[in-house]
C-alpha positions in Angstrom: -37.1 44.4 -10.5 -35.0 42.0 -9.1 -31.1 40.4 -8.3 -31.3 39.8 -11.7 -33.1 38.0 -14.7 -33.4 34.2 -14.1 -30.5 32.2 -15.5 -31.4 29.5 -18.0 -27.7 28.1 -19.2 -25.4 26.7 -16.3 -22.4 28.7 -18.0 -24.2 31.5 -16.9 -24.1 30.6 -13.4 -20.3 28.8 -14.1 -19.1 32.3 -15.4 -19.8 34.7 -12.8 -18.6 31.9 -10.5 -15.0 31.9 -12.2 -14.9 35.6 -12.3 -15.4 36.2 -8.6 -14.2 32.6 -6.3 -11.6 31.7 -9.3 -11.2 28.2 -11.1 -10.7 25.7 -8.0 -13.5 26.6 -5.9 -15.9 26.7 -9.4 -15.1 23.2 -9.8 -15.9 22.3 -6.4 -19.6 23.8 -7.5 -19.4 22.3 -11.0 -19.6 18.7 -8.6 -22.5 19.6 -6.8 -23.9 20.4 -10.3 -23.7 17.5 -11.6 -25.1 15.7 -8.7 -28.4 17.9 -8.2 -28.3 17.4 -12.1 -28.0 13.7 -12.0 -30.5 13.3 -9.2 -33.4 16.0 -10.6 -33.1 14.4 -13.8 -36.7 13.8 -15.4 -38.0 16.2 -12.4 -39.7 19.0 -14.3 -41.1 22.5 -12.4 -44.9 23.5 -13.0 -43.6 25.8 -15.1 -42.7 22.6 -17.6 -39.0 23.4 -17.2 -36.4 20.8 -16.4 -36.4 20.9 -12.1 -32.5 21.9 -12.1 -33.1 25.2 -13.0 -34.3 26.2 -9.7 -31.2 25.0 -7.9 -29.5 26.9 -10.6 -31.4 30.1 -9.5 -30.9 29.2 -6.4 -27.2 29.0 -6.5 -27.1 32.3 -9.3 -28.8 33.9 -6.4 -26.1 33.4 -3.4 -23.3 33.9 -6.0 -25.2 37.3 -6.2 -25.2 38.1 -2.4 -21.0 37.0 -2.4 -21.3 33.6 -0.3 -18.8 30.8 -0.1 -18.4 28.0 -2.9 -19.6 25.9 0.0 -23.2 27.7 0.5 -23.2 28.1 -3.6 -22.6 24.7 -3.9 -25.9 23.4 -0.3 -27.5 26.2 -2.7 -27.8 23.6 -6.0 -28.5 20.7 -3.5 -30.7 21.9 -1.2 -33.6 20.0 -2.8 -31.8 16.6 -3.1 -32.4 15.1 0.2 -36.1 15.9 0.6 -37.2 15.3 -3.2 -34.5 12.3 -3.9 -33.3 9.2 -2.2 -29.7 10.6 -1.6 -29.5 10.9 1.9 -28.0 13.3 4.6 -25.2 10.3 5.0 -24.6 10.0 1.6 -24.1 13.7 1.4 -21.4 14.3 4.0 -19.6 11.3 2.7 -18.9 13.2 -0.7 -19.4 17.3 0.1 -18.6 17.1 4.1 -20.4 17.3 7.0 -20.7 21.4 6.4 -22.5 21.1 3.4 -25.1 18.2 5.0 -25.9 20.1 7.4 -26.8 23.6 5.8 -29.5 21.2 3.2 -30.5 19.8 5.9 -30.6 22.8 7.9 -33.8 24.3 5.3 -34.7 20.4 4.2 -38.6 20.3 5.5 -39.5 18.0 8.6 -41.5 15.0 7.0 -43.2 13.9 10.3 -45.6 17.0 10.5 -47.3 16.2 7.3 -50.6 15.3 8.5 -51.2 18.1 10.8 -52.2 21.7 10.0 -50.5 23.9 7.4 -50.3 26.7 10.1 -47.9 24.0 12.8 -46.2 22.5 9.6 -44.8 26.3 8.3 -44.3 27.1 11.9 -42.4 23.9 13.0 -40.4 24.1 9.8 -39.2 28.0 10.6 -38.7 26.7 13.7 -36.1 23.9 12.8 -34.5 26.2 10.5 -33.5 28.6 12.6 -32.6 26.1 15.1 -30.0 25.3 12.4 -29.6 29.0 11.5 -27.9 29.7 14.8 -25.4 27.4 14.3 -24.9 28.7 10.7 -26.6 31.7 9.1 -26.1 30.5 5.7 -29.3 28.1 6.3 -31.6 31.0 6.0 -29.7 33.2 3.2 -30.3 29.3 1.2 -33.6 29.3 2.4 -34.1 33.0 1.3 -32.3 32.7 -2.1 -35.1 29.5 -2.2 -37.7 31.4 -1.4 -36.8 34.2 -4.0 -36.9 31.9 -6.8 -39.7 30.3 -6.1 -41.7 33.6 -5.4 -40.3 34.9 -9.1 -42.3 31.8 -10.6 -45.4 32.0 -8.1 -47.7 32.6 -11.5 -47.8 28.4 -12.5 -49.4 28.2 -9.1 -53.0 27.7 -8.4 -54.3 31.2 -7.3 -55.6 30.2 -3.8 -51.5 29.0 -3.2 -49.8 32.0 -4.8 -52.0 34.1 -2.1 -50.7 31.9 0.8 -47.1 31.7 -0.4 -47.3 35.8 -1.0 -48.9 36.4 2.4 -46.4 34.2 4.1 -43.5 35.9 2.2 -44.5 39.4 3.3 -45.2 38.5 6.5 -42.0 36.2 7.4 -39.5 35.8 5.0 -39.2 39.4 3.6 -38.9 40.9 7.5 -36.5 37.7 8.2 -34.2 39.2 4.9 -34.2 42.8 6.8 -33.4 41.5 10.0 -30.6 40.1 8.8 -29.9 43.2 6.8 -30.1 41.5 3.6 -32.1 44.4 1.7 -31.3 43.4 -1.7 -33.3 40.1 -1.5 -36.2 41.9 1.1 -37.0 44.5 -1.7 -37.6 41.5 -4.3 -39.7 39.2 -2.0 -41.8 42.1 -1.0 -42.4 43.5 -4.7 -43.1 40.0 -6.0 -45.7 39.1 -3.4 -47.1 42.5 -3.6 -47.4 41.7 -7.4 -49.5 38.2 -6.6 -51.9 40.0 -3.8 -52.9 43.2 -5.0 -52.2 42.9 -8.8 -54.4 45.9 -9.9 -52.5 48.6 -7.5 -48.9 47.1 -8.3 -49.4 47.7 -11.9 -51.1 51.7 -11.4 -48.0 52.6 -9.2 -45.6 50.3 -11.8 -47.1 52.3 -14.4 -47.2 55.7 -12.3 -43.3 55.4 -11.4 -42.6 54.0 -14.9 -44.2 57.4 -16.6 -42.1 59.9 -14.3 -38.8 58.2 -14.7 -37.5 60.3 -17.4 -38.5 63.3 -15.6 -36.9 62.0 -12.3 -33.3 60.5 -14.4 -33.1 64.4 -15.4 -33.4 65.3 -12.3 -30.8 63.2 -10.8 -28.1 64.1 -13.3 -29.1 68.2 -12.4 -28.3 66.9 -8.6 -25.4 64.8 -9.2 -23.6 68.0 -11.3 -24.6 70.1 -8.6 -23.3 67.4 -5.8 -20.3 66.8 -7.3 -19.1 70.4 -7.8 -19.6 71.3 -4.3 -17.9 68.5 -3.0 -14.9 68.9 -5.0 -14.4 72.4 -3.8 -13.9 70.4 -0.1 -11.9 67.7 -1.6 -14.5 64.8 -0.6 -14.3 61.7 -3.0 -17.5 60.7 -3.3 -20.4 58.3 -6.0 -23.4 60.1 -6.5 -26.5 57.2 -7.4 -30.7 57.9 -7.7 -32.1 55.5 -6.1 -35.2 53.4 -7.2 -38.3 53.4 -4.9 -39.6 49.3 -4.5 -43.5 49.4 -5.5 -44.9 47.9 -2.0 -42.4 50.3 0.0 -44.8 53.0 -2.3 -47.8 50.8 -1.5 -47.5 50.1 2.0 -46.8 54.4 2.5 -49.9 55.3 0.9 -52.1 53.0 3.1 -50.5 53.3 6.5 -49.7 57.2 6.1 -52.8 57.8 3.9 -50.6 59.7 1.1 -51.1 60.1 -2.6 -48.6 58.6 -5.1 -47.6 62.5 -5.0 -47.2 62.9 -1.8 -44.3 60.1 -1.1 -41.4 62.0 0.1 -38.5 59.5 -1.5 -39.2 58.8 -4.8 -36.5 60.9 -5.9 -33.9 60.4 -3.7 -30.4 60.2 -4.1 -27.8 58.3 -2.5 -24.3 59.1 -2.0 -21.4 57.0 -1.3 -18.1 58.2 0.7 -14.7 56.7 1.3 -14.9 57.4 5.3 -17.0 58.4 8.0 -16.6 61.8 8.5 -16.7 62.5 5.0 -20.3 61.6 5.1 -21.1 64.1 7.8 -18.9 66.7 5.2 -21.5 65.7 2.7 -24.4 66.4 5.1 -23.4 69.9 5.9 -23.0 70.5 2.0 -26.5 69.0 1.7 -28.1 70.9 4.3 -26.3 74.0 2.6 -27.5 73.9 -0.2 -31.1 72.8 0.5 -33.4 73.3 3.3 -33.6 70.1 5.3 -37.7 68.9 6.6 -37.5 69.3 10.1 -38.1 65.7 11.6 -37.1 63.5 8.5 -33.1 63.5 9.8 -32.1 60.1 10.9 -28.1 59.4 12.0 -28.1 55.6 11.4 -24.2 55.8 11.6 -24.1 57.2 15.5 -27.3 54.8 15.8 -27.1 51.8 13.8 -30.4 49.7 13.7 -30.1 45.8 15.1 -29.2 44.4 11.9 -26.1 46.8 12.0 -27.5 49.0 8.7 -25.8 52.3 9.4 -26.6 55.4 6.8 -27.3 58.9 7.3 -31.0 60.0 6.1 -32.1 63.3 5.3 -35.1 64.6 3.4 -34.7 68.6 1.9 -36.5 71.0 -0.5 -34.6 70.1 -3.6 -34.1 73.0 -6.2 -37.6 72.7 -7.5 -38.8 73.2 -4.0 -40.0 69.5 -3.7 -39.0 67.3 -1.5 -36.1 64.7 -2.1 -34.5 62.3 0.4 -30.8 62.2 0.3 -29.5 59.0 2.2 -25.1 59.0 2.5 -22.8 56.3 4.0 -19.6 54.7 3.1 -18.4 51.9 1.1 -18.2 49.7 3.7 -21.8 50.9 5.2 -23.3 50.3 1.3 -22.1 46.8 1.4 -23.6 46.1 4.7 -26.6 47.7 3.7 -27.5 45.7 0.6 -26.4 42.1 1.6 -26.4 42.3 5.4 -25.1 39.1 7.6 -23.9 37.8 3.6 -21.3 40.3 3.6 -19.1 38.6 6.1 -18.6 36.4 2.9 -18.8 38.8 0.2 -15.5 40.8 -0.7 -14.1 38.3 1.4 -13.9 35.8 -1.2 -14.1 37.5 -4.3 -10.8 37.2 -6.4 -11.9 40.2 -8.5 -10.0 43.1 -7.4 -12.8 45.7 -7.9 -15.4 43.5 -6.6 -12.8 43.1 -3.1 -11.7 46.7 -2.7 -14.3 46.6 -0.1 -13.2 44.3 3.1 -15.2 44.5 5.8 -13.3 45.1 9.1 -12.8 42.3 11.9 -14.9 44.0 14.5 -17.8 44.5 12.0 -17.4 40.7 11.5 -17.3 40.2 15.3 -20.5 42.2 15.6 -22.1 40.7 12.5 -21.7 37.8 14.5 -22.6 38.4 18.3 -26.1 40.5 17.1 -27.1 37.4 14.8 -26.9 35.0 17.0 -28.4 37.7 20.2 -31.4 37.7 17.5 -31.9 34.3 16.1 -31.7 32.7 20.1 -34.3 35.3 20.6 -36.6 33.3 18.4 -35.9 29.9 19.3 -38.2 29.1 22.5 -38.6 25.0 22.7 -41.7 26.2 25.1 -44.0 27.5 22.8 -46.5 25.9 21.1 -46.2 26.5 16.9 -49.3 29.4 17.5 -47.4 31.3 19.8 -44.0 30.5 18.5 -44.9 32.3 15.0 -46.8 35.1 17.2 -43.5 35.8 19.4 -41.3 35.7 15.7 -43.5 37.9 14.0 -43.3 40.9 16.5 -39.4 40.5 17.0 -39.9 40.8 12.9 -41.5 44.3 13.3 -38.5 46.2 11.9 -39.3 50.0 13.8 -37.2 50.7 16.3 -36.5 52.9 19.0 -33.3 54.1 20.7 -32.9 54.7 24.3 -29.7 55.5 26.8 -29.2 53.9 29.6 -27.3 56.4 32.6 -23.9 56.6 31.4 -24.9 57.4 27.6 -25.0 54.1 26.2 -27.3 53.4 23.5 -29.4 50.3 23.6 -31.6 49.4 20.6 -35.3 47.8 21.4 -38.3 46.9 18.9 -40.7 50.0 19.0 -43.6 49.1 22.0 -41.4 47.8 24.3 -41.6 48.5 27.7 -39.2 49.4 30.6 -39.1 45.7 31.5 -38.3 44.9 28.5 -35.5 47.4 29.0 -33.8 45.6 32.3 -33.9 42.1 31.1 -32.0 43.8 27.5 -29.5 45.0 30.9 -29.2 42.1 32.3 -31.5 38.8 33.5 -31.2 39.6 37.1 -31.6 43.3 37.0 -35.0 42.4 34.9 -36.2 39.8 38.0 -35.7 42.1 40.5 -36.4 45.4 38.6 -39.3 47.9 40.6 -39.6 50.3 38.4 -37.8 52.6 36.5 -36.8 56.3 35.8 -37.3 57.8 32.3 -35.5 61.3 31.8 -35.4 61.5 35.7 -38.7 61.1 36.3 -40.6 57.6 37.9 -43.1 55.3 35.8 -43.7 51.8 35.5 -42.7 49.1 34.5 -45.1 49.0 32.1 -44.4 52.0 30.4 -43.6 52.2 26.5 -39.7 53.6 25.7 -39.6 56.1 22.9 -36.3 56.7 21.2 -34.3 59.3 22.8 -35.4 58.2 26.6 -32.6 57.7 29.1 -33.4 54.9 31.4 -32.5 53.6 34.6 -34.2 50.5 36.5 -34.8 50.9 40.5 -34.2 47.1 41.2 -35.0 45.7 45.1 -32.8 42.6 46.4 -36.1 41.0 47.9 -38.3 41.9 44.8 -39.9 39.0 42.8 -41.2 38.6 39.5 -45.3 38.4 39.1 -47.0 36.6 36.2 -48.5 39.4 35.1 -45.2 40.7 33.6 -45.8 37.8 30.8 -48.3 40.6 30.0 -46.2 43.6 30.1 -43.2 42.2 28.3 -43.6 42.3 24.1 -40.4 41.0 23.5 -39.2 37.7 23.0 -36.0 37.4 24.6 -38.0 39.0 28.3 -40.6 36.5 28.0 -38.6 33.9 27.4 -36.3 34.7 30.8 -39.3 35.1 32.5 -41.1 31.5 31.4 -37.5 30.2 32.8 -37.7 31.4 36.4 -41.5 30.7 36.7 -40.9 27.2 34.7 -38.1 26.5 38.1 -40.3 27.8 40.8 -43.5 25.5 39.4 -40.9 22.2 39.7 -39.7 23.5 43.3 -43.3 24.3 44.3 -44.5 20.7 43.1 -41.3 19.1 45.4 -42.2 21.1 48.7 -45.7 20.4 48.1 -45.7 16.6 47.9 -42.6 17.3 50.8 -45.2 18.8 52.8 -47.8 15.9 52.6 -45.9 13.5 53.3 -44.2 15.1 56.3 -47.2 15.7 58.2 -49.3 12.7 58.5 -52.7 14.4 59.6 -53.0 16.0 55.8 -52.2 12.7 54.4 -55.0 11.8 52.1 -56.2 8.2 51.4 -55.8 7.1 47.7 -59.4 5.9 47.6 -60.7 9.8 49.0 -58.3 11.1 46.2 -59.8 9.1 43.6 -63.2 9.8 44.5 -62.5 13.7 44.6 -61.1 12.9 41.1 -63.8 11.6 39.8 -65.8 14.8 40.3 -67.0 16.6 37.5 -66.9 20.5 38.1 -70.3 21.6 36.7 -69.8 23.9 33.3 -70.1 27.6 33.5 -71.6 30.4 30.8 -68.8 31.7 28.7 -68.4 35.7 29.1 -67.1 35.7 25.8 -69.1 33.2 24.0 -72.8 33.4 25.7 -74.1 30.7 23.8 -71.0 28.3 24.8 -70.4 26.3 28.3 -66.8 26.0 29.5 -64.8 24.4 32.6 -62.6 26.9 34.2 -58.9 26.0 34.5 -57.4 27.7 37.6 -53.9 26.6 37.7 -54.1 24.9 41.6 -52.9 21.6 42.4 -54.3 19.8 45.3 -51.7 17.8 47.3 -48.7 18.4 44.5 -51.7 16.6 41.8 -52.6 19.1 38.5 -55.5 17.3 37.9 -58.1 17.0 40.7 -60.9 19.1 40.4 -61.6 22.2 42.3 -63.4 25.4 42.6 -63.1 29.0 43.8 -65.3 29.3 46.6 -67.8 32.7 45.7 -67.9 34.0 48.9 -64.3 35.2 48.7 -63.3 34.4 45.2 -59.4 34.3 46.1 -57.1 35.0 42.9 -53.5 33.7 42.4 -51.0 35.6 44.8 -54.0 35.4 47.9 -53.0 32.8 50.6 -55.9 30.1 49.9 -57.0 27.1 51.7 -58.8 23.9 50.1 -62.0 22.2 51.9 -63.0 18.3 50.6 -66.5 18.5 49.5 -69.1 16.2 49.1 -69.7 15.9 45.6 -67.9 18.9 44.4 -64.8 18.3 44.4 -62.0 20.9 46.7 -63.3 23.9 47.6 -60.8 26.7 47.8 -61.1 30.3 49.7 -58.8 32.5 50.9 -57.1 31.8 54.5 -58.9 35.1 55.8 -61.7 34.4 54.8 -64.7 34.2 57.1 -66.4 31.6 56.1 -63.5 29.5 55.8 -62.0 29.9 59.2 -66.4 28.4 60.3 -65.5 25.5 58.2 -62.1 24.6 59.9 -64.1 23.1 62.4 -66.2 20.7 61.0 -64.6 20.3 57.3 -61.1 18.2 56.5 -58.5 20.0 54.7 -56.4 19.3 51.9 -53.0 21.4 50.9 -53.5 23.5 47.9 -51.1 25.8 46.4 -51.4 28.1 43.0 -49.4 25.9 40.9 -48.5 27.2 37.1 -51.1 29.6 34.6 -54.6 29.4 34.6 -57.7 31.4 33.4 -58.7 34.9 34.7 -60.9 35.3 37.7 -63.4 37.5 38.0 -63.9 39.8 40.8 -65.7 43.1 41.3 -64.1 46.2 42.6 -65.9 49.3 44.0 -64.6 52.8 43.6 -65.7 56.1 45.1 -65.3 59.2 43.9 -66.1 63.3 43.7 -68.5 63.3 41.0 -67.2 65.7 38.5 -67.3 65.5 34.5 -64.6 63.0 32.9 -64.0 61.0 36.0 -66.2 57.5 35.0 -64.1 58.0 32.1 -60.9 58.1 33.6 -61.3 55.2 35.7 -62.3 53.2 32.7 -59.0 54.3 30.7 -57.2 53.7 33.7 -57.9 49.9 34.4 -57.9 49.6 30.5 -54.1 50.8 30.5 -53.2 47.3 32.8 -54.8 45.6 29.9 -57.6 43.7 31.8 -60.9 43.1 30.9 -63.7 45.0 32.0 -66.6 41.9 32.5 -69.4 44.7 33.7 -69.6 48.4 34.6 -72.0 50.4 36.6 -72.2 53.7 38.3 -74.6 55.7 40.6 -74.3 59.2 42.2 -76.3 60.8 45.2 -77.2 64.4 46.3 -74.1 64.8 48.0 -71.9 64.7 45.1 -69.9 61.5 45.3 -70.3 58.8 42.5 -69.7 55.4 43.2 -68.8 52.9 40.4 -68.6 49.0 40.5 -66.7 47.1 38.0 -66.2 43.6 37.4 -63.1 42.5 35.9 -61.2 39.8 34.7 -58.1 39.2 37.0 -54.8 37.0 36.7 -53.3 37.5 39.9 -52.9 39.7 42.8 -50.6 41.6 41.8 -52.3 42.9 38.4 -55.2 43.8 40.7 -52.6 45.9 43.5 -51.8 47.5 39.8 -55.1 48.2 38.7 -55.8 49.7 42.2 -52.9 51.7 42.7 -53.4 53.6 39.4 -57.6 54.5 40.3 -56.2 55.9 43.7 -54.1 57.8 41.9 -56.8 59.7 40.0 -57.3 62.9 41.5 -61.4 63.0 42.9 -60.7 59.4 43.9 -61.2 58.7 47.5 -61.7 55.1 47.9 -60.7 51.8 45.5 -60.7 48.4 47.1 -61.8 44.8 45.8 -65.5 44.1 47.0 -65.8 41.7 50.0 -68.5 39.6 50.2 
């Protein structure tokens, strides 16, 4: 398991170095050596080893993946600046301004210290990939970091080794697959899989140990067989088993609920080619001389994933009539495939001739680099809070994904559960913000509705059509949400000016500073939490009074307006500014006798809730439906209730939890649509 075995001797590390970057750049490294060296000195690891053999790792590590002498060289110093007093300065002065920057880019932020370890991890991810962006080598330092440190997890207390493991399966092992750097994802995920659930990584260590004899012989029986039939159509090609990780074994018996037997590729073979259609020659021999599974057959190559992995995948009925996955790409595609974004660096550098015979062509370096920086800006939102920061980077994490076409036959990757929105801002920003809905295979849906690989979409888009907040809901992707926090971030600061314009234009709703203050100084009486009986809260409804977020108000129960309705605000005695909607009855009594103040739905605020009645035939399954239906616009359902009478109608009464107007046109639109349904409307009171 592993790169390799940790290195203990520097002319380990000072050897492999010669043999692939040559003499002059290995002394470049030899100098950053000696620094880290000189500056660790009398450091020592938990282990009890001297602290410079984890930059030594470290370095061993990226030598490994095929980086620069430059990242090799940030690799043994990345731990100077945060654990010494050399300074950044002092750094750029001697190695460059290059090399500064990428140990500063994964050096820890000393500031956050005292607050919790949840914003301290998240603000640290989040300055690394701030840095990331500008290079990528920051995160395959921090990675090659990581994995060393994760090797030696044991000499930690046990309460840390399950935080560091937990954090390493669920960040930095998915952050090494997005980036396509498999080789270094496989070891993370085995390791920390090792430190959480010790007893089952041992039975399936122990299971795949005792049939690996039985599975070499196998191989070899394949490979002879392979190799035969290939020759007979002239097709070059290397014929490898391939090992099955532990937690790739563990994680497939818990989510699929299969037995250690049942795991399809734990014989598999893989089978490298010199060009691309000799790996589709290869699959028809394949599929010739074994039965293919129907539904295991994946073309990665006509469809390669985000983090440009591109393979063929097939899974057949091998000559023992069990199955065996069978997974063929090129050179090229193998060296992608194992170190990812690091092979723009690898065989590019190497001075070995049969290390180099692989060079990566310039438009898979051009694409290397647009889709890792399209990914890593996807994750950088200076918005977000550290909670939802690390909640928005974990989902982009989630590797599945799902290939759609738009009209002309272009094929446009998206993380599995994202929606058709999701879809037009991936099109294009304004095609998202004024997108309708959408057509899937011809037929109309929502804008809400989840793309399954193999969809062709188009988006219906309407000059005059505007973006709701509730969209915030429907998006799951990062890169939507964060285009849709811009335009509603722009129209909050225009709102604010044309509000305070508006005041101060028209003198007769000009309000005193002292009646401000005192309105101010109103305290809003606590309600019942919903969700926490036992606990009192102050609802927050996103409406500023006069262009001011702070002055108190409340919505008026009589006709409980909800963000999108046209609402008035009333001074009250005592009770701060009442707020209705403008057709509401009793509001138009009160413009008689009551002042008004401006008030305008200004920026998020908590749900509102409001009742709804429906009416309906009163046939079996209907109650149901409704329920499923205003559960599918992912609202709350506060309280439910229905009657029926002698003439066969049923009439149900819900009360729900509602953002804004336009989630409840939704929620509406959708009951009328269920067939029995002859009325849906929001109660008036």
């Amino acid at each position: 398991m592993g790169l390799y075995q940790d290195i203990q001797d520097k002319q380990e590390l000072f050897d492999a170095i010669d043999r692939r970057l040559g003499s002059e750049k290995s002394s470049f490294v030899q100098k950053a050596y000696d620094l880290a060296y000189k500056m660790h000195d009398g450091q020592k690891r938990l282990s009890g080893e001297p602290y410079i053999i984890h930059p030594m790792n470290v370095a061993s590590i990226l030598d490994e993946l095929g980086l620069d002498e430059r990242a090799i060289a940030a690799g043994l110093l990345h731990d100077v600046v945060e654990d010494t007093s050399y300074s950044k300065d002092d750094m750029a002065k001697e190695f460059g301004e290059d090399i500064a920057d990428l140990v500063e880019g994964v050096t820890k932020i000393s500031e956050i210290k005292s607050q919790s370890k949840e914003t301290e991890a998240a603000e640290n991810i989040r300055k690394m990939l701030l840095a990331t962006i500008k290079d990528v080598r920051v995160m395959l330092i921090k990675l090659a970091d990581k994995t060393h440190n994760v090797r030696t997890l044991k000499y930690q207390p046990e309460e840390k080794q399950k935080r560091i493991a937990k954090e390493v399966l669920s960040l930095y092992a998915p952050i090494a697959g997005r980036l396509g750097v498999y080789k270094v994802k496989f070891e993370l995920e085995d390791l920390a899989f090792q430190s959480l659930h010790p007893t089952e990584y041992q039975e399936i260590k122990k299971r795949v140990s005792a049939k690996k004899s039985e599975r070499d012989e196998y191989i070899e029986k394949i490979k002879i067989i392979l190799k035969q039939r290939l020759a007979e159509i002239s097709i070059d090609a290397r014929i490898d088993g391939r090992a099955k990780h532990f937690y790739s074994i563990y994680r497939k018996m818990v989510t699929k609920e299969k037995s250690f037997s049942e795991i399809f590729d734990l014989r598999a073979v893989r089978i490298i080619t010199n060009e691309i259609k000799d790996c589709y020659g290869v699959l028809g021999i394949v599929h010739t001389l074994w039965t293919p599974i129907p539904g295991r057959f994946k073309d990665y190559i006509a469809t390669p994933k985000t983090n440009l992995y591109q393979s063929l995948h097939t899974t057949v009925f091998g000559p023992d009539g069990r199955p065996m996955e069978v997974q063929i790409r090129t050179k090229e595609m193998n060296a992608i495939a194992e170190n990812g974004v690091a092979a723009h660096w690898a065989y590019k550098e190497s001075t070995n001739v049969s290390r180099s015979s692989v060079i990566l062509s310039q438009g898979v370096e051009n694409a290397f680099r647009m889709k890792w920086l399209e990914i890593l800006k996807s994750w950088h939102d200076p918005s977000l809070d550290s909670k939802e920061f690390m909640e928005e980077l974990q989902y982009d994490l989630h590797e599945d994904e799902v290939f759609v076409f738009t009209p002309k036959g272009e094929i446009v990757e998206m993380p599995k559960g994202a929606t058709v929105l999701d879809y037009a801002f991936r099109i294009h920003t304004d095609i998202g913000l004024h997108a309708r809905g959408g057509k899937i295979n011809g037929r109309m849906v929502t804008l809400r509705t989840e793309l399954k690989s193999g969809d062709q979409v188009e988006i219906i888009t309407e000059k005059n059509s505007k973006p709701s907040p509730i969209w915030l809901r429907i998006v799951k992707t990062s890169g939507a949400r964060q285009k849709l926090r811009a335009y509603f971030r722009k129209l909050q600061e225009e709102t604010q000016k044309e509000t305070i314009a508006s005041v101060l234009e028209n003198s007769t709703q000009t309000i005193d500073e002292n009646t401000l203050k005192e309105i101010k100084k109103v305290k809003i009486k606590k309600t019942q939490s919903k969700t926490h009986p036992n606990r009192e809260e102050k609802k927050e409804f996103g409406i500023s009074v006069a262009g001011w977020n702070d002055v108190p108000v409340r919505i008026a129960s009589c006709c409980t307006p909800i963000p999108g309705d046209e609402i008035i605000g009333f001074i009250t005695r005592g009770r701060g500014v009442s707020v209705h909607k403008k057709d509401c009855t009793t509001a138009k009594n009160q413009l008689e006798w009551m002042k008004t103040i401006p008030v305008r739905w200004d920026g998020p605020g908590e749900p509102i809730p409001i009742q709804i009645e429906v009416r309906a035939k009163d046939v079996q399954g209907i109650y149901l439906s409704m329920v499923e239906s205003i559960s599918s616009t992912e609202t709350n359902i506060l309280e439910a209730g229905a009657s029926s009478n002698p003439s066969g109608m049923l009439t149900a009464k819900f009360m729900l939890e509602v953002d804004h107007l336009d989630q409840l046109k939704e929620i509406l639109e959708n009951l009328r649509m269920i067939q029995g349904v002859v009325f849906a409307e929001r109660v008036k009171k």
